[in-house]
C-alpha positions in Angstrom: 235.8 85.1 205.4 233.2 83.7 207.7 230.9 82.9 204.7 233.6 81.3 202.4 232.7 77.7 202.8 229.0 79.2 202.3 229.7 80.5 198.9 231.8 77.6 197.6 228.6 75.1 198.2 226.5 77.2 196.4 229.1 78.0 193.6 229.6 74.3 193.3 225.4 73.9 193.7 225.0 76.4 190.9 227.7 74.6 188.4 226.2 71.1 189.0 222.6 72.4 188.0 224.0 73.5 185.3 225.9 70.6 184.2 223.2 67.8 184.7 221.0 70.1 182.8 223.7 69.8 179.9 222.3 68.0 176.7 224.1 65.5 174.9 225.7 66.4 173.0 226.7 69.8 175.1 224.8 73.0 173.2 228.0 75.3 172.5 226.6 78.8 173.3 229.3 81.4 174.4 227.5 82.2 177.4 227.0 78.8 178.7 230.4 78.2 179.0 231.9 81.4 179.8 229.7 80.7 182.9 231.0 77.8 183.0 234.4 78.6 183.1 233.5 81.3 185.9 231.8 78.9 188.3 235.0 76.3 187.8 237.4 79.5 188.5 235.8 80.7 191.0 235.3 77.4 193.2 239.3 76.5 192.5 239.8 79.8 193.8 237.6 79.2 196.9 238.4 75.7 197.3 242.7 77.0 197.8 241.6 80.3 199.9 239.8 77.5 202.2 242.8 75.2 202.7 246.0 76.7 200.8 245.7 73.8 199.0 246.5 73.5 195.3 244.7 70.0 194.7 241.0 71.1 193.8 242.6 74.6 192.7 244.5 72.9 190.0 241.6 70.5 189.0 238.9 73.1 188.9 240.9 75.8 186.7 241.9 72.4 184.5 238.3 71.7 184.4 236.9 75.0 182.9 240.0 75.2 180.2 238.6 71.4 179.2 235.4 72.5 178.9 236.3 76.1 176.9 238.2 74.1 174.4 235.4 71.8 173.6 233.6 74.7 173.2 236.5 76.5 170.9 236.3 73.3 169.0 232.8 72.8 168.2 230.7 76.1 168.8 229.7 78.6 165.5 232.6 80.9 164.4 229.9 83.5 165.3 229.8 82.3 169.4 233.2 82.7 169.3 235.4 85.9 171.1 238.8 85.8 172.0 238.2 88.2 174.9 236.0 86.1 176.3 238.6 83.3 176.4 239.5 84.0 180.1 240.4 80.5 181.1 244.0 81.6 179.1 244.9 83.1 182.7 243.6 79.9 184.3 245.5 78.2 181.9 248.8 80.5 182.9 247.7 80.3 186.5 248.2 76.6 186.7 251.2 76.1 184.2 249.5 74.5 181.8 251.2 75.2 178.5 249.7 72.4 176.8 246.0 74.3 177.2 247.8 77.5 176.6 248.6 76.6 173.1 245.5 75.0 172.6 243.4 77.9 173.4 245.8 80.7 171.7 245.5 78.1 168.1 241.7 78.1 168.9 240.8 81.0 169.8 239.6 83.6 166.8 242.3 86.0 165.4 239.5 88.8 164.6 237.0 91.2 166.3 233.7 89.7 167.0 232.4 93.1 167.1 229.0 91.7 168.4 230.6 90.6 171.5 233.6 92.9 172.4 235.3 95.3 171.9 238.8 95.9 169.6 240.6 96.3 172.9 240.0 93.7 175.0 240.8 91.5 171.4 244.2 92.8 171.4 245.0 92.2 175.1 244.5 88.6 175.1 245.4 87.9 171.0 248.8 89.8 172.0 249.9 87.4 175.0 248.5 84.0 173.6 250.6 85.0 170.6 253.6 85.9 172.3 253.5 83.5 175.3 251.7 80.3 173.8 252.5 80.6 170.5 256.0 82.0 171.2 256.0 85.0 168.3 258.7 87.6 168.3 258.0 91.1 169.4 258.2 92.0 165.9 255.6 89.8 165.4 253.1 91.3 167.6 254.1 95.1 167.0 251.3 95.7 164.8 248.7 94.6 167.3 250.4 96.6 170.2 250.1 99.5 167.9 246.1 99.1 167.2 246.0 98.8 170.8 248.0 101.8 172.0 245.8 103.5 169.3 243.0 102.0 171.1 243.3 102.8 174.5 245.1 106.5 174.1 241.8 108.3 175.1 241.0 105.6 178.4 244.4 104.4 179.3 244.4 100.3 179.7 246.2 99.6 182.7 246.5 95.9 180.8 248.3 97.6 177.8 251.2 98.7 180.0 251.5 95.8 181.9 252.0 94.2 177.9 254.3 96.9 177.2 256.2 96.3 180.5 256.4 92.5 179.8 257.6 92.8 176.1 260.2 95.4 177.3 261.2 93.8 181.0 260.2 96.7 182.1 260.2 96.4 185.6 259.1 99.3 187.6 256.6 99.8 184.7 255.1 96.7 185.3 254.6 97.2 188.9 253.2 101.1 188.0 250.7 98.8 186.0 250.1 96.0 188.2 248.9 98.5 191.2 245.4 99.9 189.6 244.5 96.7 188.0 244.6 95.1 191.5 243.1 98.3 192.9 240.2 98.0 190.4 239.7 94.2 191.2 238.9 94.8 194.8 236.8 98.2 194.7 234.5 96.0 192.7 233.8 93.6 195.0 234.0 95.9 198.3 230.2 96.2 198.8 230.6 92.3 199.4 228.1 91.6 196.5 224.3 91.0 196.9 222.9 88.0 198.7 219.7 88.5 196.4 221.4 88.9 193.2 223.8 86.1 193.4 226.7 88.3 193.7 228.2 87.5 197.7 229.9 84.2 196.9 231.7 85.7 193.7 232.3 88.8 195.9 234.0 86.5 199.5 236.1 85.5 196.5 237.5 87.6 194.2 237.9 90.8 196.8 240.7 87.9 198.0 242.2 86.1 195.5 242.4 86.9 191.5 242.9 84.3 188.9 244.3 86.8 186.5 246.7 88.7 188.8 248.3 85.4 189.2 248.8 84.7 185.7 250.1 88.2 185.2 252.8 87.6 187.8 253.6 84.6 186.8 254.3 85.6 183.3 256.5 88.7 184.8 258.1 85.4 186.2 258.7 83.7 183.1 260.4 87.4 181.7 262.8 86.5 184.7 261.6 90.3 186.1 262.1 90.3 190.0 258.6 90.7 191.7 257.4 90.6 195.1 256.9 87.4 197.0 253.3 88.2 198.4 250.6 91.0 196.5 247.0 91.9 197.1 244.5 89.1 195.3 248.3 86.6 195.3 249.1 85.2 197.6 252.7 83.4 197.5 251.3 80.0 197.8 249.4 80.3 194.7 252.6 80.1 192.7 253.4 76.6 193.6 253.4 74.5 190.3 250.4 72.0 189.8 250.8 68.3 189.1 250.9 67.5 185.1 248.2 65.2 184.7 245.6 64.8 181.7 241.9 65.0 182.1 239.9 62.4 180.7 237.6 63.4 178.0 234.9 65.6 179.5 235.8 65.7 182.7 234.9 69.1 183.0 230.7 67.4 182.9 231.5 65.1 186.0 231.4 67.6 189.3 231.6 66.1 192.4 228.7 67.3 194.4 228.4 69.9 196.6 225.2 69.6 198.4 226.7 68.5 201.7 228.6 71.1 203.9 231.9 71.6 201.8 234.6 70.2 203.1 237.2 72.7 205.1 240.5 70.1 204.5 
């Protein structure tokens, strides 16, 4: 991972452009801030596979949740799609269950057919309700039957990991856990395109996965026994992060990258 540090400058390059280009107040367009929330996941990610550190790790994943509940907040009801709202597995990732409960209350409770489809809705409605907002399995039956319906044809490999962790199902949730992981790296294993913009989220997420983490860490919190170390999680990842509340907007405030990042 020669060009790590490499691709974390320009990640971090790329966000603050972004962010000193923000108006006040911030315009609250869906793709603004899912980049957004990409750019601060994926130099937390970079920043830990530099050092095994959780420090900037935590603070950048805490970062993009901030800023993708001011956008929950304030952006159109038409902006809005719950499967977009990926920073709930940052939000896992770091233990936050304060931002988990804010996103799963914020985040729509229909289909914004314009901007995804029914399935990927029912993945991430299913486990905000059941994890954040702490509904029964009864509750969320009806929604795992639409998406069984759903995904009968193509099977989701993210359906039976839901099914597994509503059940405790534990070899299930491995069978599951393997092609998810297994898709995660084939699509980065051309290394991405320097030209495109593509190699620094590629050195990245072919070694460490946000939402592979968070999908552990829930089998964790179903007390299922998993392994210590996978592909894209490391076991260091799983330390807990420090409980401390970012002040408002912190998520405008980057600190620059335009020197050489730092290797701590």
């Amino acid at each position: 991972m020669m060009y790590l540090p490499i691709a974390v400058k320009n990640l971090g390059i790329t966000l603050e452009n972004i962010l000193t280009s923000m108006p006040t107040p911030p315009v609250y367009k869906l793709q603004y801030f899912d980049r957004i929330a990409q750019l601060y996941r994926q130099l937390g990610l970079g920043e830990f596979l530099m050092s095994n550190d959780m420090t900037m790790y935590c603070h950048h994943l805490n970062c993009g949740i901030q800023a993708y509940c001011e956008f929950l907040q304030h952006a159109p009801e038409a902006e809005k799609a719950c499967s977009h709202v990926q920073v709930f597995y940052d939000a896992i990732c770091v233990n936050n269950r304060h931002a988990m409960t804010e996103l799963a209350t914020l985040a729509p409770r229909v289909v914004n057919a314009r901007k995804e489809y029914d399935e990927d809705f029912m993945c991430l409605r299913i486990l905000m309700d059941y994890f954040a907002l702490e509904k029964s399995t009864d509750d969320v039956a009806p929604h795992m039957a639409q998406y069984e319906t759903l995904q009968a044809q193509q099977p989701d490999p993210r359906f039976a990991l839901l099914q597994a962790l509503l059940t405790r199902n534990v070899s299930s949730f491995q069978d599951a856990l393997t092609p998810l992981i297994d898709a995660q790296i084939a699509a980065y294993q051309d290394g991405g395109d320097l030209y495109a913009g593509t190699q620094e989220t590629a050195v990245i997420l072919s070694n460490i996965s946000s939402e592979i983490i968070a999908w552990l860490r829930l089998a964790k919190h179903q007390r299922m026994p998993v392994q210590d170390d996978y592909l894209l999680a490391p076991s260091s990842a799983f330390s807990d992060c420090p409980v401390t509340r970012l002040p408002s907007q912190a998520w405008l405030k980057l600190e620059s990258y335009r020197s050489l990042p730092r290797t701590r």
